[in-house]
Every structure is written in structure tokens, then in C-alpha cells.
C-alpha positions as CSV (number, residue, x, y, z in Angstrom):
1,X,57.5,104.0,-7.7
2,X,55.2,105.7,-10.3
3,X,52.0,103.3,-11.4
4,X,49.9,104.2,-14.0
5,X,46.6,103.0,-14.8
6,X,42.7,103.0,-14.7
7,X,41.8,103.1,-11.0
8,X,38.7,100.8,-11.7
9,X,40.3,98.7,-13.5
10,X,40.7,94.9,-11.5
11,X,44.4,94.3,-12.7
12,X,45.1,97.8,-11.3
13,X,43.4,97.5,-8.0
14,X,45.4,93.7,-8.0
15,X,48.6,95.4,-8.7
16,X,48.1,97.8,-6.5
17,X,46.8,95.5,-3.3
18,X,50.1,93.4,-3.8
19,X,52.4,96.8,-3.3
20,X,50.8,97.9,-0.6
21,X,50.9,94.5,1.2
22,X,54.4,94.4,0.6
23,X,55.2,97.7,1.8
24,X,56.0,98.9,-1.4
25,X,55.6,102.9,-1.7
26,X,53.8,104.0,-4.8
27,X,51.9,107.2,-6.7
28,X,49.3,106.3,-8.5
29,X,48.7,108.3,-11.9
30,X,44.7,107.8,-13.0
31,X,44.6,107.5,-16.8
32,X,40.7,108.7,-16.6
33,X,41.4,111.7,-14.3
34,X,45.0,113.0,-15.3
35,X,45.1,111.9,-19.2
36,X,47.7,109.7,-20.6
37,X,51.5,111.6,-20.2
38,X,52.4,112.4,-23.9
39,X,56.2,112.1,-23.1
40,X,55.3,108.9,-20.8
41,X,53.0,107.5,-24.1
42,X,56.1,108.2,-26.3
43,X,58.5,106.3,-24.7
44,X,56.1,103.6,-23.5
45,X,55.7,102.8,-27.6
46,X,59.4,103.0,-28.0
47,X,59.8,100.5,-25.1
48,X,57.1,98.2,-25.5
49,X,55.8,98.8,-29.0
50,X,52.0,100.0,-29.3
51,X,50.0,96.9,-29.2
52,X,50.3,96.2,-25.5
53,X,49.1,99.9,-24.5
54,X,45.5,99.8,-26.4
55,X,43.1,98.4,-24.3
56,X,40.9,95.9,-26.9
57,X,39.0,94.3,-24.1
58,X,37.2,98.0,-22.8
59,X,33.5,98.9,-24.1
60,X,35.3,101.7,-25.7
61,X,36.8,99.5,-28.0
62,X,34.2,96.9,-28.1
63,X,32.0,100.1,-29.7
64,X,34.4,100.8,-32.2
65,X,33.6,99.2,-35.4
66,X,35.8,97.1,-37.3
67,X,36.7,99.7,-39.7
68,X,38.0,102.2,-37.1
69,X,39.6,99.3,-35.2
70,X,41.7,98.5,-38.0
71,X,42.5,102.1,-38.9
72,X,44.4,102.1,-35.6
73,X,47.8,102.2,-36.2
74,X,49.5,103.1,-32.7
75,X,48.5,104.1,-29.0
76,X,48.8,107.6,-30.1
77,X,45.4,107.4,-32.3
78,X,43.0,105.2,-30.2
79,X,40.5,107.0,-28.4
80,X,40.9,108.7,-25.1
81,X,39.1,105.7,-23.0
82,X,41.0,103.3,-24.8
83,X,44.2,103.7,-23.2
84,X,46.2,101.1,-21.4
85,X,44.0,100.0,-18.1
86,X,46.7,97.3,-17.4
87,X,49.2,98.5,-14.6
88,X,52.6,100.6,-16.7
89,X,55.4,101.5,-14.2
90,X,58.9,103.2,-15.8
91,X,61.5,100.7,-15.3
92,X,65.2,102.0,-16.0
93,X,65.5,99.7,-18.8
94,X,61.7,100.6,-20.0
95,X,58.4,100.6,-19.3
96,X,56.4,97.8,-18.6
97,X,52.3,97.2,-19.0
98,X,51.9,94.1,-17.1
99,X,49.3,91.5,-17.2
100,X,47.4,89.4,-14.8
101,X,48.2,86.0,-14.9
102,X,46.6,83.4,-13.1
103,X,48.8,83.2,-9.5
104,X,51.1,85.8,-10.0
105,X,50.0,89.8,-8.9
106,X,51.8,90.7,-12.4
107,X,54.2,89.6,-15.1
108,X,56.5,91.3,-17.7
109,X,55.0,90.6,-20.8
110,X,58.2,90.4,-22.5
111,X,59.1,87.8,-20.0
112,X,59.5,84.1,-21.0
């Protein structure tokens, strides 16, 4: 399994505490070292949509003002450091970015 993400990042380290407890065998692709994959972005916003890639809780973001914020129109034009730092793993039928949620290591968002 392929998990992409911010290494600092709490849901990261979360996500990736709970495979590794489970035995689950993973790579780990840092967003801050390796960049964000332009074929992965690409079909992450085709499964997914753009929204739950941009990272609008980072100081990155929090910087932006409200003009640039809204000038955003998909992952592809937020700034580097804004980037997804929830967990993404390719999943046959998709991508998902998954969320902490209180209890659970991670969720689907898309998930009821």
C-alpha cells in the first residue's frame, strides 16, 4: 500500500501507527520532500473532486488572504504547502483522503 501525506502531520502519523500495528505493509510518499505526483493529483480530483485535497486548516492557508483564497479554484492552483496533509491512498475504485474521526484511525469521507 502507497500512503501519501505530510509526515508531520497528526492524522498521518495516526494513520500510519494503526497500519503498522496491524501489520499492514506500506510506503510512505512525503508531500514536503517528494512534491505532490501530478498524475497522482490528477486523478485524485477526478476521484474525489478538489475540495477534500486543499488543506484550509495549515498556516499556509491561514496566511492567504481572503482574496487569494477565493481565487482558488482546484488543488492544482493552491500553493505548494497547501496540499492535502490528510492521509490519500489509491484505492482501485479511487483515491481516498481520509479524515480523523473521533474513535476510528480513518474514514472514507464519501462514506455514510
Amino acid at each position: 500500500m502507497l500512503v501519501y501525506g505530510i509526515a508531520n502531520c497528526d492524522s498521518v502519523r495516526r494513520a500510519r501507527a494503526w497500519l503498522g500495528a496491524r501489520g499492514v505493509d506500506h510506503e510512505f510518499h512525503d508531500f514536503k520532500k517528494a512534491g505532490v505526483p501530478a498524475a497522482a493529483l490528477e486523478s485524485w480530483v477526478a476521484a474525489l473532486g478538489w475540495q477534500p485535497l486543499v488543506n484550509r486548516q495549515g498556516s499556509t492557508w491561514r496566511k492567504l488572504d481572503a482574496a487569494a483564497q477565493q481565487a482558488l479554484v482546484d488543488a492544482r492552483s493552491t500553493p505548494p504547502d497547501t496540499a492535502t496533509d490528510k492521509p490519500v491512498t489509491p484505492h482501485p475504485c479511487g483515491a481516498r483522503a481520509h479524515q480523523q474521526e473521533a474513535g476510528t484511525p480513518t474514514r472514507d469521507p464519501g462514506a455514510a
